[in-house]
TORLUMKOL-837255 format. One record per residue (C-alpha): residue number from 1; residue in one letter; x, y, z. Coordinates in steps of 0.25 Angstrom, whole numbers, always signed. Layout:
<sites>
  nr rest     x     y     z
 NUM    A     X     Y     Z
...
</sites>
This chain:
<sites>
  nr rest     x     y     z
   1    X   -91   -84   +48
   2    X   -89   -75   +37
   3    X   -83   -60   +43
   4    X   -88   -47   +40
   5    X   -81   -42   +27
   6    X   -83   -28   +27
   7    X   -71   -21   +24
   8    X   -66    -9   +19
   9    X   -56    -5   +11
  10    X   -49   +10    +5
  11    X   -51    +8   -10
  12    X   -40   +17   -17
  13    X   -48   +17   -30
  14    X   -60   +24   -22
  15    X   -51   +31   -10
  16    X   -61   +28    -1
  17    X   -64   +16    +9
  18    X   -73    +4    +5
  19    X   -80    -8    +8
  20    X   -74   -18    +1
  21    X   -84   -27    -7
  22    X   -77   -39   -14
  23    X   -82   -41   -32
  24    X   -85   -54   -27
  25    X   -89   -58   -13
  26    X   -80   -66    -5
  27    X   -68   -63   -14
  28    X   -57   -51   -16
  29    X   -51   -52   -28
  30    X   -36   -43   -25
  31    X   -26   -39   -33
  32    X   -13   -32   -27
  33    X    -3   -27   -36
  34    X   +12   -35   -34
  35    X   +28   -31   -34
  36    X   +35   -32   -48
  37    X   +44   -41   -43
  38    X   +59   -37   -49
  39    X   +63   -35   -32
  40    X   +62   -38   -19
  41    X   +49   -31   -12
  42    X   +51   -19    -2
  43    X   +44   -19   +11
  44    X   +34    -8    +3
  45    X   +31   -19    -7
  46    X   +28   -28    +5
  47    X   +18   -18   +11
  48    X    +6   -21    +1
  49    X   +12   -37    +1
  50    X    +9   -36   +14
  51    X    -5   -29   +14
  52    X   -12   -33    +3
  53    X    -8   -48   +10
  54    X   -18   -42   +22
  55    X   -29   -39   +14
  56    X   -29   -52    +7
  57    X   -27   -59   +21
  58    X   -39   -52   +26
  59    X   -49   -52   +15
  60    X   -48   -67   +17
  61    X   -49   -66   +32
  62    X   -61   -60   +29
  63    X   -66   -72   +20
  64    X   -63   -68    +7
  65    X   -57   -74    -5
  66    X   -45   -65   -10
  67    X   -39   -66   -23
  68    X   -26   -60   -21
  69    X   -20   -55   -32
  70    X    -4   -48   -33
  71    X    +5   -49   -45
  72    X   +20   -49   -48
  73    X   +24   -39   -61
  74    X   +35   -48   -66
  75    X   +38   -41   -78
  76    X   +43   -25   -77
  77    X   +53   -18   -81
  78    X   +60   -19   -67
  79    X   +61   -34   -67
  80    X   +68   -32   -80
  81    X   +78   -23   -74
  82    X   +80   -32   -62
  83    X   +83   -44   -73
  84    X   +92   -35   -79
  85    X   +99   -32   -65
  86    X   +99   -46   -60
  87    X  +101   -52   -74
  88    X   +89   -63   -73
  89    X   +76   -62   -81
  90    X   +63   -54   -78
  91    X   +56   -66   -74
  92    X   +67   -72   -64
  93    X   +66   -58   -57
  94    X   +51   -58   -56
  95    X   +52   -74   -51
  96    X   +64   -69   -41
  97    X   +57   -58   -37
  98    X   +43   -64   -35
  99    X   +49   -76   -25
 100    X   +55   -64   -17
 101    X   +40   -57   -16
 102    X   +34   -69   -11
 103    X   +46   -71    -1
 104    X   +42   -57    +3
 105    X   +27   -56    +4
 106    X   +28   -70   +13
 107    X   +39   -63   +21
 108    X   +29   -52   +25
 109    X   +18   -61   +27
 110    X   +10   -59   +15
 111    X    +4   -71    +7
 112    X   +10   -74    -6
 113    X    -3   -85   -11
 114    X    -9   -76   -19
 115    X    -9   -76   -36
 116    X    +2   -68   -40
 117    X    +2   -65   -56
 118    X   +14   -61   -63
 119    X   +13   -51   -74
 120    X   +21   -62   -83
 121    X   +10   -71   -82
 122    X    -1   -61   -86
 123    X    +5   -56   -97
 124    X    -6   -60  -108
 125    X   -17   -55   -98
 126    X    -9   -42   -98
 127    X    -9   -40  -114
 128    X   -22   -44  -115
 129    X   -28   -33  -105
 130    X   -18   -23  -111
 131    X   -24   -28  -125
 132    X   -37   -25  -121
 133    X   -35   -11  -117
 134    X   -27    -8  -130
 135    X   -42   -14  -137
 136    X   -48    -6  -128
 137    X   -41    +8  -133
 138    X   -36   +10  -116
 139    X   -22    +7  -122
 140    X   -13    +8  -133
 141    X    -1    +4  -140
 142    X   +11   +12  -143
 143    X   +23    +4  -151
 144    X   +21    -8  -142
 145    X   +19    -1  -128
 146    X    +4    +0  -125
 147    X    -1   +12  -114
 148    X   -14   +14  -107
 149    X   -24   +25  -111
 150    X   -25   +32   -97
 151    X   -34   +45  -103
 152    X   -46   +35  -105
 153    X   -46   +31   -91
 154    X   -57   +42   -86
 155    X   -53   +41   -71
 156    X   -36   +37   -72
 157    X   -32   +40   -57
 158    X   -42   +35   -51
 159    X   -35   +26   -41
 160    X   -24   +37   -39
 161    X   -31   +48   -38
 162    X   -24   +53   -49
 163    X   -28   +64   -60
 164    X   -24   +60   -75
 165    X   -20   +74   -76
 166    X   -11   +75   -66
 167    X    -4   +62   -71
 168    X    -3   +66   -83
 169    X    +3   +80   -79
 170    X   +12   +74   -69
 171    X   +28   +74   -71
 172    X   +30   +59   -69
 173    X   +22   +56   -82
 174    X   +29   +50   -92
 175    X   +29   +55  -104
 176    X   +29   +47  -116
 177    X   +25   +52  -130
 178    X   +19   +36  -133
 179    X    +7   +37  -124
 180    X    -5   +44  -127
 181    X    -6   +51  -113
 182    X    +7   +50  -102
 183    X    -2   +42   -94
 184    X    -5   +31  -103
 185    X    +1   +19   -96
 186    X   +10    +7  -102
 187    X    +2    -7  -103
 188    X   +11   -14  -113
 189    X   +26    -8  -114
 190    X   +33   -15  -127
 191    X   +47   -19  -123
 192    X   +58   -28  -127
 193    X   +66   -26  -112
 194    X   +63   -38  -102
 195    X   +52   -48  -103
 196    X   +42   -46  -114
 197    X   +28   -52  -119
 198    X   +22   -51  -134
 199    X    +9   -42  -135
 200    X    +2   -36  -147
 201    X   +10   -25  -144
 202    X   +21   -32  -145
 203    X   +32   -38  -132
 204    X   +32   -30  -119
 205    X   +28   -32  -105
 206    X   +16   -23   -98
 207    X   +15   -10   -89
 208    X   +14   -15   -76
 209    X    -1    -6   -74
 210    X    -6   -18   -84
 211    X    -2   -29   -77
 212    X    -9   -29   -64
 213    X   -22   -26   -70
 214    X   -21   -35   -81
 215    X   -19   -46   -71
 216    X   -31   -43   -63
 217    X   -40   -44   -74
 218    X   -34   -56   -79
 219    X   -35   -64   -65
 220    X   -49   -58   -58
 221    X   -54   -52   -70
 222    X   -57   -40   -68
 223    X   -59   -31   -55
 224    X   -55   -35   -44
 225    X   -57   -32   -27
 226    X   -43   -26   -23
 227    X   -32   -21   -29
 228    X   -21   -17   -22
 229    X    -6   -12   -22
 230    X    +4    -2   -16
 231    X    -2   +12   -15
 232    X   +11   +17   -26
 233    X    +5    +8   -37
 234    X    -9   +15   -37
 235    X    -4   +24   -47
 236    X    -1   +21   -59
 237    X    -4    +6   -58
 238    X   -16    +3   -49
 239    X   -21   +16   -58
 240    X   -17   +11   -72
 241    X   -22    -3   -68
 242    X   -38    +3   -66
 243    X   -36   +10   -77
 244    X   -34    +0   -85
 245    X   -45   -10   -80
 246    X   -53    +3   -83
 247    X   -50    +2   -98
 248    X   -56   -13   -97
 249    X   -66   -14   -87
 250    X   -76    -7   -79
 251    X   -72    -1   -65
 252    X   -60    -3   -58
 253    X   -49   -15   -58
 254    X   -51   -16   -43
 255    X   -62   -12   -34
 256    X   -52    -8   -22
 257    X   -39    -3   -22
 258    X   -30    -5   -11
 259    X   -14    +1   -10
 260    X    -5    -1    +1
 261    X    +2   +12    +5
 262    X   +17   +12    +3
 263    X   +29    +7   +12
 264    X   +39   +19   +15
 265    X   +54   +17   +22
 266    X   +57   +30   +31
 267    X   +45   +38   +24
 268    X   +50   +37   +11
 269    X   +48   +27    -2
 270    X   +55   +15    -2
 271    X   +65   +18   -14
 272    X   +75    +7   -19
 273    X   +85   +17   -22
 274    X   +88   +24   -12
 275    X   +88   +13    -3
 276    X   +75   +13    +3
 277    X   +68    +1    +3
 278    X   +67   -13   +12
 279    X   +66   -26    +5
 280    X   +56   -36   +10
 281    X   +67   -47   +11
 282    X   +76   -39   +18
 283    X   +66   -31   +28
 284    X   +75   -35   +42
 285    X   +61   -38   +50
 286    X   +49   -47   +54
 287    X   +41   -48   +41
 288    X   +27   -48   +50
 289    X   +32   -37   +58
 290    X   +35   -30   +42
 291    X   +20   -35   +39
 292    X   +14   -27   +52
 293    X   +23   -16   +49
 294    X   +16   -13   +37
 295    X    +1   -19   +42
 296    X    +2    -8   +53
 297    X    +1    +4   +43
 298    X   -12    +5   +36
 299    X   -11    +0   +22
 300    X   -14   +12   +15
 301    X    -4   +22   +23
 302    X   +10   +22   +19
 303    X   +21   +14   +28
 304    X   +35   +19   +34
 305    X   +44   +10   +36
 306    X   +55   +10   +45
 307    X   +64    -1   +52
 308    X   +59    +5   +65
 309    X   +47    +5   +63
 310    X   +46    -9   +58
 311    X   +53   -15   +70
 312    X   +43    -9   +79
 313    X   +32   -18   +70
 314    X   +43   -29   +70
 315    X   +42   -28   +85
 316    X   +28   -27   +86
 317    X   +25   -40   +77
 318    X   +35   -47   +84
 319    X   +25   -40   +98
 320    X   +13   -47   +91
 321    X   +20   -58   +88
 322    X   +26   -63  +101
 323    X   +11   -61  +109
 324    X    +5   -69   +99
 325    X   +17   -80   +99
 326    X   +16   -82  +116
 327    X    +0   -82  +114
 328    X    +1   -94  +102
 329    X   +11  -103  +113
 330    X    +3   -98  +123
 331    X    -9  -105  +117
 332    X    +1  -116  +112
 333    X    +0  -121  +128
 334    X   -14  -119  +130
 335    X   -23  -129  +133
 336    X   -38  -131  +125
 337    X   -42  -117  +119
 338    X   -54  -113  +112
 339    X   -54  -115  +100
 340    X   -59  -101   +95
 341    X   -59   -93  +107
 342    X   -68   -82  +108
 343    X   -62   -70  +107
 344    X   -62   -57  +119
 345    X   -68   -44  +117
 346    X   -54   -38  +115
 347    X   -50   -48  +104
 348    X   -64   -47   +97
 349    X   -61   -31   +98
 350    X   -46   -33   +91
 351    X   -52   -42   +80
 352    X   -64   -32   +77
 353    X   -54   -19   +76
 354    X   -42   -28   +67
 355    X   -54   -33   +56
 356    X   -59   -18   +57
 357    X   -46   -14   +55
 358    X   -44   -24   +44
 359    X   -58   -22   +36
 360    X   -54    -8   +37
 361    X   -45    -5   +27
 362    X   -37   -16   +30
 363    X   -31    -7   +42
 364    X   -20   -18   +46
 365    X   -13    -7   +55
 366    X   -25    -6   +63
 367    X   -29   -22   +62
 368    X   -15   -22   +67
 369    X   -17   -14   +80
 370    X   -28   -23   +82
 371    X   -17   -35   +82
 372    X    -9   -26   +91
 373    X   -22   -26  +101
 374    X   -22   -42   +99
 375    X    -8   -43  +103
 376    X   -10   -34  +115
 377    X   -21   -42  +120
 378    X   -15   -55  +117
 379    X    -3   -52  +126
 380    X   -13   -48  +138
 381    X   -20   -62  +135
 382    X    -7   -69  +136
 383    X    -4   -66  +151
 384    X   -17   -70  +155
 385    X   -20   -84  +161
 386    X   -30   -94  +153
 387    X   -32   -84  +143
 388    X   -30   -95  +131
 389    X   -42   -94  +126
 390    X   -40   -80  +124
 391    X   -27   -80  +117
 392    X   -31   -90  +108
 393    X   -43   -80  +103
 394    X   -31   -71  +103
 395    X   -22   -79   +94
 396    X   -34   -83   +84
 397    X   -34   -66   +84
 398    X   -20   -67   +81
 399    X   -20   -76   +69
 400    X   -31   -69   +62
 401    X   -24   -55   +64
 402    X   -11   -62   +58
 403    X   -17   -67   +47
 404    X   -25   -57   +42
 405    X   -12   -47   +43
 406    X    -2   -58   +39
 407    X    +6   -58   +50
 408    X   +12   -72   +57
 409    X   +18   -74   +69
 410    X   +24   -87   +65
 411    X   +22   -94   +77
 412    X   +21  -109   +79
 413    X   +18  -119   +90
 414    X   +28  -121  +100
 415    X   +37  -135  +101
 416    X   +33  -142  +116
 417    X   +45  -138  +122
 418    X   +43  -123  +117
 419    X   +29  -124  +123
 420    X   +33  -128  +136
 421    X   +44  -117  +138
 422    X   +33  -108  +132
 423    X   +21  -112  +143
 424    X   +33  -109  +153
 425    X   +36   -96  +150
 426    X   +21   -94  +149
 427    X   +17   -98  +164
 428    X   +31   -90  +170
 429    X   +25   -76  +163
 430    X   +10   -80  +169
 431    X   +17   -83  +182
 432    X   +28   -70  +181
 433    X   +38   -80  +182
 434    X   +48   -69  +174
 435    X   +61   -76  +175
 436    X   +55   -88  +170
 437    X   +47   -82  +160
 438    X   +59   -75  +155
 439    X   +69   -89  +154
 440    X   +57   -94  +144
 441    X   +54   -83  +138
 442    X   +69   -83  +134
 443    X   +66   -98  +129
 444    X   +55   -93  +121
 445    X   +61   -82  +116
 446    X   +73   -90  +109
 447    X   +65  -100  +103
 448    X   +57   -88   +97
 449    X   +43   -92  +103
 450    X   +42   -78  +109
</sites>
């Protein structure tokens, strides 16, 4: 049965919230803007790793197709420092720290299958775009470097919200006596430091606002459904990138635009140099409890992180995890079960309010109050008599949940031996044999099955 596809979503481009209508039916075409890989990722860079993973995951729950693009820029001038530092080469770095990515991303549950184009392997794609906007007198050329012309763009600012007055007025404008106007943007910087690639105007690598939007064009061809990213690369380069496909085409790059809000350590900005910043690799916790941490604010609200208040989520993933361990070996020793069970009112009424959640805005805090409900009930089923049937429509409720939020229990069939201690400690809880229930439990609880 096909489900019911109405969703909505905040589109920043427009500020307001939408149905979202796909350019071609039963297809989303996405595009999420990926790490420069010359590091390891922080736990900030994992939040939109971790979301943008959900709402691929639930645009396919919902029967669609999705194209699911995110890049790796392997060619900047920070990988050139770290070559420098580590004394290796830019593309060993990027290799080096594209491995680690995927390491990560899998760690916090996100799927890594998913085309992932490197900037190195677009590079002619990049100079012909570049190219055409030159033609198309949106850019120029100045001894080798080439700039955008942002005064021709007649609404610069509109994803940000910003007024190209007050940019240009601002103090953080740099100023330099090459451009036309201090907003003008580098598309082509001419350079003999690090890695560099011919062009008619002459060797250099691109600006980094080029690359991703080059790279759309050359693999959907042209608009896409979603484009997405963290909300601190709205402006400039979400801004730059629509301006530019605005030199070329009709309309807008993307149709909606989606930013994850950022990831703060004790209410301030996660800053390398003063020490303030948490390693994927090295967080000291349950990744899935990590993954509901973040899940459990909604995407577009800034997160605070604290260790406290990530062992309260490690604690209550570890909650949701145990009920729905002892119902999976629970079922492990029933006898015949229906094979889809019908579900109760009160699971039906769980279901309803996590995919109203879900269609609203992709609210995982609130579809995630709804798995809290799950987990309550589930426990209530458990310590009812012939009740199978039940926590098998409960588990199938279970599943769906977890792989809509990519969260895994990591939980397998027990051996017969484990199964037999298992349906021993079962019977001693229903008949309130306690001291028996307690020996077992203490069986289980070495073998981690509780």
């Amino acid at each position: 049965m096909k489900k019911v596809r109405t969703m909505k979503i905040y589109n920043t481009l427009t500020r307001k919230v939408e149905t979202f209508v796909p350019i071609h039916e039963d297809t989303v075409n996405m595009y999420v803007c990926g790490p420069t890989v010359y590091n390891y990722i922080h736990i900030g860079n994992a939040r939109p790793v971790i979301f943008f993973d959900v709402v691929r995951r639930y645009f396919e729950y919902k029967g669609y197709t999705v194209n699911f693009v995110s890049n790796f820029t392997d060619v900047d001038d920070k990988i050139i420092t770290k070559a420098i530092e580590d004394q290796m080469d830019e593309i060993e770095v990027a290799n080096k720290f594209i491995e680690a990515f995927y390491e990560d991303a899998e760690r916090v549950g996100s799927s890594t299958k998913y085309l992932a184009p490197r900037v190195t392997e677009y590079m002619s794609a990049i100079i012909s775009y570049i190219e055409r906007l030159v033609e198309n007198d949106y850019a120029y050329e100045v001894d080798g470097d080439v700039y955008f012309r942002v005064n021709k763009i007649s609404d610069y600012g509109i994803l940000s919200g910003r007024k190209v007055e007050d940019l240009i007025e601002g103090s953080r404008i740099d100023v330099n006596t090459r451009k036309e106007s201090p907003l003008d943007f580098t598309l082509w910087k001419k350079t003999e430091t690090g890695i560099t690639w011919p062009s008619p105007w002459g060797y250099g690598r691109p600006g980094w606002h080029t690359e991703c939007v080059a790279m759309i064009n050359e693999i959907f061809g042209g608009k896409i459904d979603i484009h997405g990213g963290g909300s601190e690369i709205r402006f400039p380069h979400h801004e730059n990138e629509i301006a530019q496909h605005r030199a070329l085409d009709e309309g807008y790059i993307a149709n909606y635009w989606i930013h994850n809000g950022q990831l703060n350590i004790d209410d301030k900005k996660m800053s390398k140099s003063e020490g303030r910043i948490i390693l994927v690799k090295d967080l000291n916790a349950d990744y899935m409890g990590f993954r509901l941490f973040t899940l459990s604010t909604h995407y577009r609200s800034p997160i605070n992180y604290t260790d406290e208040v990530l062992d309260d989520y490690v604690k209550e993933w570890d909650r949701i995890r145990r009920v729905y361990k002892q119902s999976y070996y629970h079922l492990d020793l029933a006898d015949a079960l229906d094979e889809n069970p019908e579900h109760t009112q009160a699971l039906s009424t769980i279901e309803k309010h996590f995919m109203e959640a879900m269609d609203n805005d992709f609210n995982t805090a609130n579809a995630i109050t709804e798995l809290q409900n799950l987990v309550k009930l589930t426990n209530q089923t458990l310590r009812r008599r012939n009740s199978e049937n039940e926590l098998k429509a409960s588990i199938d409720l279970f599943d769906q949940f977890f792989r809509i939020l990519g969260l895994n229990p990591g939980v397998s069939p027990l051996s017969a031996n484990d199964k037999a201690v298992y349906s021993e400690w079962a019977d001693a809880r229903r008949n309130k044999d306690f001291d028996k229930a307690d020996r077992l439990r203490e069986k289980l609880l070495e073998k981690g099955i509780l």
